[in-house]
N, C-alpha and C positions, 0 to 999 in steps of 0.2 A: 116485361122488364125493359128498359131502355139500357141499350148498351153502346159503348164506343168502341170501333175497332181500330186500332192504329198500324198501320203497313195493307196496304191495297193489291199486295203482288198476292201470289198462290193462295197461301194459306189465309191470310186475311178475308179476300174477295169469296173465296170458296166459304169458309166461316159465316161472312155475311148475310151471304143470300141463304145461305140455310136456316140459320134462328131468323130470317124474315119468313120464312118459311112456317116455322113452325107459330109464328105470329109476336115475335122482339121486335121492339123500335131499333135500328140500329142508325149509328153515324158513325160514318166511317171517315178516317183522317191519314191523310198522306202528305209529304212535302211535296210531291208531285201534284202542281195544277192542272194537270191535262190529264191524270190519273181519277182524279175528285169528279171534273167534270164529265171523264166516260161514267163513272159509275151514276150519276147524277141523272146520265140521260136513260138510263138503264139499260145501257152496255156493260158489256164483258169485257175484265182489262186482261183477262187470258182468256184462251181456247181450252175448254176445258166440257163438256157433253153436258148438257142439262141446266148450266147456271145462268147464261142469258138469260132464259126462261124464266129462270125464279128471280133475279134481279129486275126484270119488268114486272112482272107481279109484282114486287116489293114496292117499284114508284107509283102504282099504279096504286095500291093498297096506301099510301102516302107511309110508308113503313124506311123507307130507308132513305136517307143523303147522305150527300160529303162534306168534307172540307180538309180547308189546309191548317186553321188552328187549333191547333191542340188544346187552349186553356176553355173554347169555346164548345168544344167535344167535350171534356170531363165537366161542367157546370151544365151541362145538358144529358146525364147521363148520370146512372147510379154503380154501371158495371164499368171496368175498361178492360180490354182484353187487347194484347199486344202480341202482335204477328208480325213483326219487322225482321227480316233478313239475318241472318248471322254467316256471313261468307267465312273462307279462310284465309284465314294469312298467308303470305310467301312458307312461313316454317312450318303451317299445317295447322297450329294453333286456331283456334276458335276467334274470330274479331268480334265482341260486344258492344260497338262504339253505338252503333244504331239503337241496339235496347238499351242501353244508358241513358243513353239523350229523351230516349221518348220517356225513360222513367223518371227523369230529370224533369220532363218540362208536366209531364200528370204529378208530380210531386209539387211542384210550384203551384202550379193551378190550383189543388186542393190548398194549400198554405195561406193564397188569396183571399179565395173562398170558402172556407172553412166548412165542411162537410161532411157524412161517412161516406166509404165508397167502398169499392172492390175491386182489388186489381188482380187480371191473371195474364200469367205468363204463356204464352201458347209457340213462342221463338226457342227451337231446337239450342238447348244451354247444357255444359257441363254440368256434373253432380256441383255441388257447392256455391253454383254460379246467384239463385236466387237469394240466397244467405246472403252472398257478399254484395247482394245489391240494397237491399233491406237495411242492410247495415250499413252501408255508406251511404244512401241516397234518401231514405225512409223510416230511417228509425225514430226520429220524433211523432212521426205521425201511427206509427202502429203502437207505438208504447202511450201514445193517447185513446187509442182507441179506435180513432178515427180511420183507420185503412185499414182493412182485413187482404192477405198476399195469397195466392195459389198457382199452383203451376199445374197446370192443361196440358201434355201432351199432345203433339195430333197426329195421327196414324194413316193419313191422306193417302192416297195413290194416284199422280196422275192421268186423267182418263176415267177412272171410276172414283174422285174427290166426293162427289155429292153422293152418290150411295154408300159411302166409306164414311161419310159424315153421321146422314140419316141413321143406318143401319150402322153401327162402330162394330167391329168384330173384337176391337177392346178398348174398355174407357178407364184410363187411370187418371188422378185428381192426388197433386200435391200439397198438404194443408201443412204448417206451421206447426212443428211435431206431433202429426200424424193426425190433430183433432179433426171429429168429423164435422164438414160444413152444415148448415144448418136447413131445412127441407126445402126453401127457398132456392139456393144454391145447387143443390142436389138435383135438383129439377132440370136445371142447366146443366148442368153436368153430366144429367143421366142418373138415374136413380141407380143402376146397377154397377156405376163404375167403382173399382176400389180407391180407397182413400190409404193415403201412405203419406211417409211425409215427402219434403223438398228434393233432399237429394235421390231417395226412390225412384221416386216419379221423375226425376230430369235422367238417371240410370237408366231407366227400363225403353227409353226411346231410342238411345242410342246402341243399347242388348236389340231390340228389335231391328235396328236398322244393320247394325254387323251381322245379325245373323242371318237376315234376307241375303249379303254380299255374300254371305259363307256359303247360302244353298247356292246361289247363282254360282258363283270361282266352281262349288265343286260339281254341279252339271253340268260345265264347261270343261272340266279338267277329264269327268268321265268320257265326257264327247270326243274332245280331243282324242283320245287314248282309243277307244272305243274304233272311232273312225279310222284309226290306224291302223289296226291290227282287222279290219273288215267287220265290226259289230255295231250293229244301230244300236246306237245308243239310245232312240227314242223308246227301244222292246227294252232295252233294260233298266231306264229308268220309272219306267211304267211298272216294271214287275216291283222295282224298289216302293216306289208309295203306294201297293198295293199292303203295305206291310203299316197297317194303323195300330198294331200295338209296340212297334219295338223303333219304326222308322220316323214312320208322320205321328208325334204320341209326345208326349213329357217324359218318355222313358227317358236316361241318360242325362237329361238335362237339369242338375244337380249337381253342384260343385262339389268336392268332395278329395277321395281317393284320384290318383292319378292313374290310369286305365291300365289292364296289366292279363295274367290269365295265358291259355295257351292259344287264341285266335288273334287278338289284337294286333300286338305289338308285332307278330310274326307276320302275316297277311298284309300288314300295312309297309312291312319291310319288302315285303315280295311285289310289291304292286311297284313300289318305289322304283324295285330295282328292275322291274319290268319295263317301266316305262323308259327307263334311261338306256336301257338296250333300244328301244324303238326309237332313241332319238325325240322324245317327247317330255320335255319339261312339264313340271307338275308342282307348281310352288308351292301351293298348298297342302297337297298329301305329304310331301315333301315336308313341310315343317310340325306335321305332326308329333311324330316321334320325339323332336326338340322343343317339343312345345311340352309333350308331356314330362319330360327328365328337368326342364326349367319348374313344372310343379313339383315336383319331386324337390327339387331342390328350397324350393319357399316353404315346403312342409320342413325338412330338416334347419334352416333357420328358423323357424318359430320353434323349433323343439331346443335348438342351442339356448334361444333366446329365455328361456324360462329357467335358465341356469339351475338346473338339477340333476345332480350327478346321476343318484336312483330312476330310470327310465322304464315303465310296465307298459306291456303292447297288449293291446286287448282285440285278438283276432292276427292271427298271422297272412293267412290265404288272402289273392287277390281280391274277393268278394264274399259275403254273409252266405252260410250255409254252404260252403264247400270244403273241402281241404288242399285246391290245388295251389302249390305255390310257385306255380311260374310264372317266372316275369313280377310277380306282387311285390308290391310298393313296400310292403314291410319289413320283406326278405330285407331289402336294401337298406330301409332304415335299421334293422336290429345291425343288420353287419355293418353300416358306416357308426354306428354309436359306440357298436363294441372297439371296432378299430381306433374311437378319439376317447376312450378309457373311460365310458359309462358302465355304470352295472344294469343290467337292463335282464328284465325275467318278461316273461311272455304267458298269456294267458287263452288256450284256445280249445274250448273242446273238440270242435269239428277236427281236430289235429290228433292224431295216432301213429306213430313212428313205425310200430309194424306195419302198418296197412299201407305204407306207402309203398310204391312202384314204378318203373317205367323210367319216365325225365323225368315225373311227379320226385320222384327218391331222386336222382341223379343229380338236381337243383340243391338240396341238402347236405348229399355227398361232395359238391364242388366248393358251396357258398359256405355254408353253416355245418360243418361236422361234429360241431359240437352245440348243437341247437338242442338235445337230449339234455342236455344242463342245464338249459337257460326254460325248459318248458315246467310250469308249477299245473298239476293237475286240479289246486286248491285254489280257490280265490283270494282267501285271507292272504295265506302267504304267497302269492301273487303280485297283489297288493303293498300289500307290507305296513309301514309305520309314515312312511313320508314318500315323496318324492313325484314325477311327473304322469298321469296317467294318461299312455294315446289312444284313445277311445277309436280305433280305427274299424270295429263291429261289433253290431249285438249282440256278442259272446256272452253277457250273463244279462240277468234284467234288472231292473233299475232299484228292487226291492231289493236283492241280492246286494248291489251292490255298495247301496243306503248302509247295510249294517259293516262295511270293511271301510269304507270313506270317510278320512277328517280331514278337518280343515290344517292339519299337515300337508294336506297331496295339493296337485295342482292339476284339472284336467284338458287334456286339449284335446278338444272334438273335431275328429276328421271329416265324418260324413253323415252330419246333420240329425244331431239328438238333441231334441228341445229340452228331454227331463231331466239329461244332466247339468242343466242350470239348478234345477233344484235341490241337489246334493250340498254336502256339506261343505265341497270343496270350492275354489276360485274354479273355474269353467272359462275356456276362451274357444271360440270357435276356429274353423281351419279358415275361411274364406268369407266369414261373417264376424 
């Protein structure tokens, strides 16, 4: 496949030399002339393990050049993949100005020269960002046919770039509502990567990249803390990822419920106020707790928002299969509903008012003394004739719940039930 790479820095140059690798024509284009011609000699315009290497292979295999014009790269070339910079602005914002231009002047060139082509985006872009280029810069040409748009991800590392290429530990491939690229494509792509659409795929780079900052802040924050009070932190965070079903895992990670239960919220308050005895700031653990009571709160605007007086909670407890309700998100939402004059009935069986004990009962006796009213052991009347349902657990099952549901109700799903889109009701998801 002949391809053109536009941006010569990291991602680009790294790019390059790999599909030479795997035997692509590449031409590579930069405004930079002193950039063109390292690459040209089959130099490295970074330090980077392994890519010299494959960049002289590549001139030596007559597989790759440079240059500086862009209309001369897209008429020599069926792919163009764009890897130019996205710095940030002074207020933090994202600057585009660099993939504008380049998609400005591969726009022009194909308008020239009239051709099909393929453009992918592989420049770190907000969700929305390739929509809004398509549409300002490209839509003549994709609504003829003639330019097929994707956006590439690239999940690089520093130092290990060319075995993170080779070897991808994940290929995701943004296509033009979600269709799948054609086996041609795929090929380049990676046969296994998934296919999602535009703003997925520009999402899931920037979820990767937060969340690599999130493990770093909080092995730094345990260290901190750790070292202070006389504990290697290196024994205890060893013993943590030894833990591949609950720690290092997709456990948790599932938007949903706001976290809640008798270990959480409590442990995370102790650690907090631990650390602030030691004199050790923790911003991170620290914003936990506000991070979760702000979910909480965008759960209860979406319940306002659906303006319905009649409110049914489906599962009261913290989490599916238990009864305990400390700290649960739902305690709070029945009692902030009751208190703005909803009617609101509750559906749970895991829930048994004798059987309750302890702070388990204590939570009840302070919060909800009159939560015995508001519990229907019946689903129908549960349910009822109209009003909002917050599907907040598995409480009953989707057959069950098919025969009490009409298109009077309205339901909003907390924590990610695909089959009740298929009910009779309107369905809106909690965070999807």
């Amino acid at each position: 496949m002949k391809i053109s790479i536009f941006g010569l820095g990291y991602v680009g140059a790294v790019t390059a030399g790999c599909l030479t690798r795997i035997g692509h024509q590449v031409v590579g284009v930069d405004v930079s002339a002193s950039k063109a011609e390292t690459l040209n000699r089959g130099e490295s315009p970074i330090v980077e393990p392994g890519l010299e290497e494959l960049l002289q292979q590549a001139k030596q295999r007559g597989l790759l050049r440079a240059v500086t014009d862009a209309a001369e790269a897209v008429r020599a070339t069926d792919v163009s993949l764009v890897c130019v910079g996205t710095p940030s602005a002074i207020s933090g914002a994202i600057d585009l100005r660099f993939v504008r231009q380049v998609t400005d002047e591969i726009g022009a060139a194909l308008r020239a020269r009239p051709k099909t082509h393929t453009l992918i985006f592989r420049s770190t872009m907000l969700p929305g960002s390739t929509q809004r280029l398509v549409e300002e810069l490209l839509a003549d040409l994709v609504t003829a046919n003639r330019l097929s748009v994707f956006y590439y991800p690239e999940f690089l590392r520093e130092g290990t770039a060319v075995k993170d290429f080779l070897e991808p530990s994940l290929a995701v491939v943004g296509a033009r509502n979600g269709h799948r690229p054609g086996p041609g494509m795929m090929e380049l792509f990676g046969a296994g990567a998934a296919v999602v659409n535009w703003p997925t795929a520009e999402m899931v780079k920037y979820a990767c990249n937060a969340f690599h900052a999130t493990k770093i802040s909080f092995a730094n924050e345990i260290g901190r803390l750790s070292k202070q009070v006389e504990v290697d932190s290196t024994a205890v965070l060893s013993l943590l990822c030894r833990d591949t079903k609950l720690n290092l895992s997709p456990y948790y990670l599932r938007p949903g419920n706001p976290f809640g239960g008798s270990c959480l919220p409590k442990d995370v308050r102790a650690l907090n106020h631990f650390s602030r005895q030691q004199g050790v700031p923790l911003p991170l653990l620290e914003n936990l707790l506000p991070s979760n009571e702000q979910h909480l709160r965008s759960l209860l605007q979406l319940i306002e928002r659906a303006e319905q007086n009649e409110v049914v909670i489906l599962g009261l407890s913290f989490k599916s299969d238990t009864d305990d309700l400390r700290e649960s998100a739902m305690v709070e939402v029945a009692q902030i509903l009751l208190g703005r004059g909803h009617e609101v009935r509750i559906y749970d069986p895991q829930l048994n008012l004798a059987r309750l004990v302890g702070s388990n009962k204590r939570v009840i006796d302070t919060k909800m003394p009159h939560l015995a009213s508001l519990l229907e052991d019946d689903l129908a009347r549960a349910v009822g004739q109209r009003g909002l349902i917050v599907a907040a657990q598995r409480c009953a099952s989707i057959a069950e719940l098919a025969k009490v549901i009409s298109p009077k109700h309205r339901i909003l799903d907390v924590n990610g039930w695909p089959e009740l889109g298929g009910l009779a009701a309107a369905c809106e998801g909690f965070c999807w």
